[in-house]
N, C-alpha and C positions, 0 to 999 in steps of 0.2 A: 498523414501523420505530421504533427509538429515537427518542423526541422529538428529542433535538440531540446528535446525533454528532458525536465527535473525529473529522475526516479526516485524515492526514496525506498528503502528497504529494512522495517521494521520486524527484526529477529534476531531473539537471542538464539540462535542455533546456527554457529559461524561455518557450519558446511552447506546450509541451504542458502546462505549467504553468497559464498562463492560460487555456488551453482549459479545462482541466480544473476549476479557480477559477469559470470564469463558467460551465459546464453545471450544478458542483454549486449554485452563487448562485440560477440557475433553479428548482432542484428544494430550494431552503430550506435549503438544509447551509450553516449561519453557525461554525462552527468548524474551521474551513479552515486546516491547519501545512504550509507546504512547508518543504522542505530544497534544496540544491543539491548534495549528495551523501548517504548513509549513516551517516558514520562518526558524525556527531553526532546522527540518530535512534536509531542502536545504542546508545552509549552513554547517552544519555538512557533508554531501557527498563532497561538498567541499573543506572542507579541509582536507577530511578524503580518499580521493578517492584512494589512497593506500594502504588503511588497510583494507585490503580485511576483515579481521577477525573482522572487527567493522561493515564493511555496512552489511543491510537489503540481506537477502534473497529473502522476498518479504512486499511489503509494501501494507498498507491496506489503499489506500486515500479515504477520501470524496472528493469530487464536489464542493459543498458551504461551504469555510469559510472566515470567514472574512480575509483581508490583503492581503494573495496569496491563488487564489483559489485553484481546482482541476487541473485545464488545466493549468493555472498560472506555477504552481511546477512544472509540465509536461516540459514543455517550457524551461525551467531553467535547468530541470536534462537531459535534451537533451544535452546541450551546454557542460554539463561534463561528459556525459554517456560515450560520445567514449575513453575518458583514463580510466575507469575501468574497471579490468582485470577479470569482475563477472555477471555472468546475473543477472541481480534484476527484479524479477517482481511485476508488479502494479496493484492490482483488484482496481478498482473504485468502490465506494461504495457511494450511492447516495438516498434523499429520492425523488430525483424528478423523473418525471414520464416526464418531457420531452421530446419527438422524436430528438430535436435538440440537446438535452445534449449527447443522444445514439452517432447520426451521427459523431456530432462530437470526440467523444470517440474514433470512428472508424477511425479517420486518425491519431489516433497515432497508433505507434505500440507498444511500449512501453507498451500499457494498454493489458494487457493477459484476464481479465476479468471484465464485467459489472455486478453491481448488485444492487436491487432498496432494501432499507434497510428496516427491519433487513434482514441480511444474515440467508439464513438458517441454520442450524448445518450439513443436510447432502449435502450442498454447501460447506462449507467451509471445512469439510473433505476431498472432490473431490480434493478441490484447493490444501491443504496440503498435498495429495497422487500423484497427476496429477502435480504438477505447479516444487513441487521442486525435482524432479529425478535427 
């Protein structure tokens, strides 16, 4: 795993937030960004798409929020993914139990992992042993 990963954590829902803040505090991830929505993580990779040393590792999205959704963001960081010179990866993080949310999950590629929330602590250890080698 990367000595110290950028986590970003993109959710409007300030208790999966915390959850999410004290499994990774557990498991040593000290550079911990939440957001309350997308638009200003989006825009930030954009104009930040060469500072490697500022973007995400891996980003922890929701699905539903308001403004830009899940796939919304998706959509957008496609369009600037190809000039970054970084893999970032994206666990979806979701409370819905949808099939269509799944499928469509599935045609990004972008998205490394699905998960119906809360994450669980020995999930998200996997992710932060597995995702960032």
């Amino acid at each position: 795993m990367n000595q110290n990963p950028i986590v970003w954590i993109i959710d409007d829902d300030d208790i999966s937030k915390y959850v999410m803040k004290r499994y990774l505090n557990q498991l040593s991830v000290t550079e911990v960004i939440e957001f309350p929505d997308s638009v200003q993580p989006l825009k930030f990779i954009q104009d930040n798409y060469n500072s490697l040393d500022k973007l995400p590792d891996i980003i922890f999205l929701d699905l539903h929020m308001p403004i830009l959704n899940g796939f919304d963001f998706i959509k957008d960081f496609q369009m600037v993914a190809p000039k970054i010179d970084k893999k970032i990866n994206i666990v979806m993080l979701t409370s819905s139990i949808n099939a269509e949310d799944v499928d469509q999950a599935k045609t990004f590629h972008e998205i490394t992992d699905y998960f119906i929330k809360p994450i669980k602590h020995r999930d998200l250890a996997r992710i932060m042993k597995v995702e960032l080698k």
